[in-house]
C-alpha positions in Angstrom: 5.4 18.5 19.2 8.4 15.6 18.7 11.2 18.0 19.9 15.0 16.3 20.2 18.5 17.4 20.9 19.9 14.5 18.3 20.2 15.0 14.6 17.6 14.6 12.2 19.2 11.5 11.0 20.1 10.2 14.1 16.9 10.4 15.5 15.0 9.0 12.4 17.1 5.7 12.2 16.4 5.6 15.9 12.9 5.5 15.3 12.9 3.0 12.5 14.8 0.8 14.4 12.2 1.3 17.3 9.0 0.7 15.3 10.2 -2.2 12.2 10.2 -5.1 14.4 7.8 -8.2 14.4 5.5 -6.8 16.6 4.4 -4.3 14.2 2.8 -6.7 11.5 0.0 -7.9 13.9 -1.9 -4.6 14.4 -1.6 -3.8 10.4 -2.6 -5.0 7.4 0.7 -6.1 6.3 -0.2 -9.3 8.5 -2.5 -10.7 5.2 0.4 -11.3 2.9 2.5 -12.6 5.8 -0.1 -15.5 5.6 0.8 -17.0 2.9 4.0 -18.6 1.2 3.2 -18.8 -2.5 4.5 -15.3 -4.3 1.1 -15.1 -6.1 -1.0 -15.7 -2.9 1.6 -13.0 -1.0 1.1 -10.4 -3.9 -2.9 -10.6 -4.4 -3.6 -10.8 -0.3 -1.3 -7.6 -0.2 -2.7 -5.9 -3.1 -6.5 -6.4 -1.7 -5.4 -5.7 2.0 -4.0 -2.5 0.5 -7.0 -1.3 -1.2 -8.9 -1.8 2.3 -6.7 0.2 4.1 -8.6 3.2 5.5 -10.4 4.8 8.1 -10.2 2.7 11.6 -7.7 0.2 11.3 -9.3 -2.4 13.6 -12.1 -1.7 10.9 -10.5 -2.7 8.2 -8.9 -5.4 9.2 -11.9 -7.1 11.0 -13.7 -6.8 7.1 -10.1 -8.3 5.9 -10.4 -11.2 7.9 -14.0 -12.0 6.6 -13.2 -11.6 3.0 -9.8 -13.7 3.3 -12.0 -16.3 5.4 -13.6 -16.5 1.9 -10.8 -17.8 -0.1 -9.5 -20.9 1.9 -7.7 -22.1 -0.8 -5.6 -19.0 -1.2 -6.5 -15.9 -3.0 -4.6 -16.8 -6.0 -6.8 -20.1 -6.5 -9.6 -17.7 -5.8 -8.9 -15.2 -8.3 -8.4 -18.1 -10.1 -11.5 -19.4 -10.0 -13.6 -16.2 -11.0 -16.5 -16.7 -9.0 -17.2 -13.9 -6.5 -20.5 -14.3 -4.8 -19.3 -12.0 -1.7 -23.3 -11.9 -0.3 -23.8 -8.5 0.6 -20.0 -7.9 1.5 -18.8 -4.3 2.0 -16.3 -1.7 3.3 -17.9 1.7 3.8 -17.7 3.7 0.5 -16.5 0.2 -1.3 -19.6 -1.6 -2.1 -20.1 -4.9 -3.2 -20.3 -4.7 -7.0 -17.3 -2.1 -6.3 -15.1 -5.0 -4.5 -16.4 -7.8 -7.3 -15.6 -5.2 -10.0 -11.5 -5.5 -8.6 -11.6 -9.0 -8.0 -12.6 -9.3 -11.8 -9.9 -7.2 -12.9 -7.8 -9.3 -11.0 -9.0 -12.2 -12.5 -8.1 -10.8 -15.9 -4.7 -10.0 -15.4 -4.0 -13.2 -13.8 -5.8 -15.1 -16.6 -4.3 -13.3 -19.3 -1.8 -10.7 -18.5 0.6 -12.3 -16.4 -0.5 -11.3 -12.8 0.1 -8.0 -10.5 3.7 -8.8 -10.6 4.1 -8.6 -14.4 1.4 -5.5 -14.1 3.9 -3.6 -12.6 7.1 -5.3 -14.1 5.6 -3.4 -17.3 4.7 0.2 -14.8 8.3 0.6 -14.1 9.6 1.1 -17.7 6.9 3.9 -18.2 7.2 7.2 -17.1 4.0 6.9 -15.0 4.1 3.6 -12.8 1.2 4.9 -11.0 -1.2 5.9 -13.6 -0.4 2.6 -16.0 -1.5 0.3 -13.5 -4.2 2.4 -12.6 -5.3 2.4 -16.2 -5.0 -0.9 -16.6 -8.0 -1.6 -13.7 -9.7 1.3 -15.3 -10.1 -0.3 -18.6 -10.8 -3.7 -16.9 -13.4 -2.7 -14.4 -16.7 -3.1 -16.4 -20.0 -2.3 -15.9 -20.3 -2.9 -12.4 -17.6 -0.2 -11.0 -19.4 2.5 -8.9 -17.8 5.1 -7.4 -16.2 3.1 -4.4 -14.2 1.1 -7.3 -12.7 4.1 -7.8 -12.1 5.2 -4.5 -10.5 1.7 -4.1 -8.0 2.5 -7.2 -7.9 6.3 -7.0 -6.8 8.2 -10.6 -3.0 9.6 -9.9 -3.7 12.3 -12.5 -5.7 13.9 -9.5 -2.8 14.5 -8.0 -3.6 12.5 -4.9 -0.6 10.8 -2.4 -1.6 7.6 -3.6 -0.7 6.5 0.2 -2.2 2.8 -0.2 -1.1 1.7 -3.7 3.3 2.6 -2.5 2.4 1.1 0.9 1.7 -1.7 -1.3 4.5 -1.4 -3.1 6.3 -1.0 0.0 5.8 -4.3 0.9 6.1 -6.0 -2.2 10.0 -4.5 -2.9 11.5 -3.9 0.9 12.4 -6.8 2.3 12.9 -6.7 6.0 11.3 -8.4 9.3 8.0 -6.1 8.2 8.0 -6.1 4.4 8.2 -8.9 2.0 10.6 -8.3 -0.8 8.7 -10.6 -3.2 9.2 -8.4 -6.3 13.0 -7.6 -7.7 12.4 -5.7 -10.9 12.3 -2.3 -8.7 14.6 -1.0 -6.4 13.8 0.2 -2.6 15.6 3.1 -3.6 12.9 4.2 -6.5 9.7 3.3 -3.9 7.8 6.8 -2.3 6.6 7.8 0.9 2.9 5.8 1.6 2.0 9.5 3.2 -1.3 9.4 5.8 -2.0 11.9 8.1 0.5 10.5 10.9 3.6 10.6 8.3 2.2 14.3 7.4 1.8 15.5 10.2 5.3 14.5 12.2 7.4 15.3 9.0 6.1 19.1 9.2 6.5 18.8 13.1 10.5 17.6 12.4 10.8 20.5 9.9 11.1 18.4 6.9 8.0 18.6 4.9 7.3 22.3 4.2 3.6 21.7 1.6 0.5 21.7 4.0 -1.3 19.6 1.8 -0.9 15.7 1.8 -0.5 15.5 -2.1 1.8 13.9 -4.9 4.1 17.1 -4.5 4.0 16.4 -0.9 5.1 13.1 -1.4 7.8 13.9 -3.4 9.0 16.4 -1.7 9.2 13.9 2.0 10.4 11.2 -0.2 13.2 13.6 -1.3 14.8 14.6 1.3 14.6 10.6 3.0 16.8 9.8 0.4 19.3 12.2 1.7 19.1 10.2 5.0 19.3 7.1 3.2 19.8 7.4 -0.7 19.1 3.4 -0.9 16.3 2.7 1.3 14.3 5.9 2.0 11.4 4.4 3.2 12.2 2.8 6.0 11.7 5.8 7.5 8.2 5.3 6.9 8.0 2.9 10.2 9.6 6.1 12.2 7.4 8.7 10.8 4.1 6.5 10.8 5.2 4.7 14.4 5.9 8.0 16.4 2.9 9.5 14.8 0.5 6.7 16.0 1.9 6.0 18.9 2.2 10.1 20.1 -1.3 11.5 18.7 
């Protein structure tokens, strides 16, 4: 158990400091946005990274760098392009006509709805950021969706933490040595908690998350009180929570 003399906030900006640096980008997937300069390229590599973004990391990210290695003119040009022949490519419950099914979607909304940035340009002036864009992929995934499209873009109406689409989110508003700050039509101070099992489990170890279950409520409840810490950046604190949580398991 994390156990500490210092304050709660004293110890938590401690920790942040300690774990947002440079080094952390190479062991997560926050490193496929970082390779690209064009905003388009930065948001679609983050936005699929995102999506990929469970069960063992250097999983995840070894099927990230085959998929990237697929698009070597960029993911936007590839979106773009609208031609996904991904030859029996997969992710564990994400099969391949589940991956196609986002990369049309994708294609779509870059084609005709003016990208992921204006996707959720249009999420944050309805009460539901979450469950507009997810309807938006909903209505756009066609025939082809299986199940693992849906575990890709889970339903917020479930009630779920929706951990991977504000760690996306995350990275797209923050800006900092980790996080890009691409997008500036939301603030940092409106993002939530990307709650996993690390962030869960060392909140409830500090004393600050009281729900057992990893849920929305859960989420809003952690997210809550970090803006009591720091009312216009909560979730920085998701580097000291996350860090001390995979580094002490």
């Amino acid at each position: 158990m994390l156990k500490t003399d210092l304050d709660i906030k004293t110890l938590m900006d401690e920790l942040a400091l300690r774990y947002e640096t440079e080094e952390f980008i190479k062991d997560d997937p926050v490193q496929f946005p970082h390779h690209y300069k064009k905003a388009e390229d930065v948001e679609i590599a983050g936005f699929i990274a995102s999506i990929f973004a469970y069960g063992n990391r250097k999983a995840f990210i070894g099927k990230l760098n085959q998929l990237f290695a697929m698009m070597p003119d960029g993911p936007y040009q590839y979106i773009m392009a609208g031609k996904f022949e991904l030859n029996g490519f997969n992710y564990r419950f994400m099969k391949e006509e589940d991956i196609v099914a986002v990369l049309e979607a994708l294609h779509r909304l870059y084609l005709e709805d003016g990208g992921l940035a204006g996707l959720f340009s249009r999420a944050v002036q309805t009460e539901d950021l979450m469950q507009y864009v997810t309807d938006y992929f909903y209505e756009n995934a066609g025939e082809k969706a299986g199940d693992g499209f849906y575990f890709a873009i889970p339903n917020p109406a479930k009630g779920g933490a929706m951990k991977r689409m504000w760690m996306y989110l995350r990275w797209m508003v923050r800006k900092s040595v980790v996080d890009l700050g691409v997008w500036k039509f939301m603030s940092p101070a409106d993002l939530r908690i990307p709650m996993d099992v690390h962030v869960a489990r060392i909140s409830r170890e500090l004393g600050i998350l009281k729900r057992n279950a990893n849920d929305k409520k859960s989420v809003e409840e952690l997210t809550a009180f970090l803006r009591t810490l720091d009312p216009q950046d909560p979730i920085k604190y998701d580097f000291a929570l996350f860090g001390y949580g995979v580094n002490n398991k």
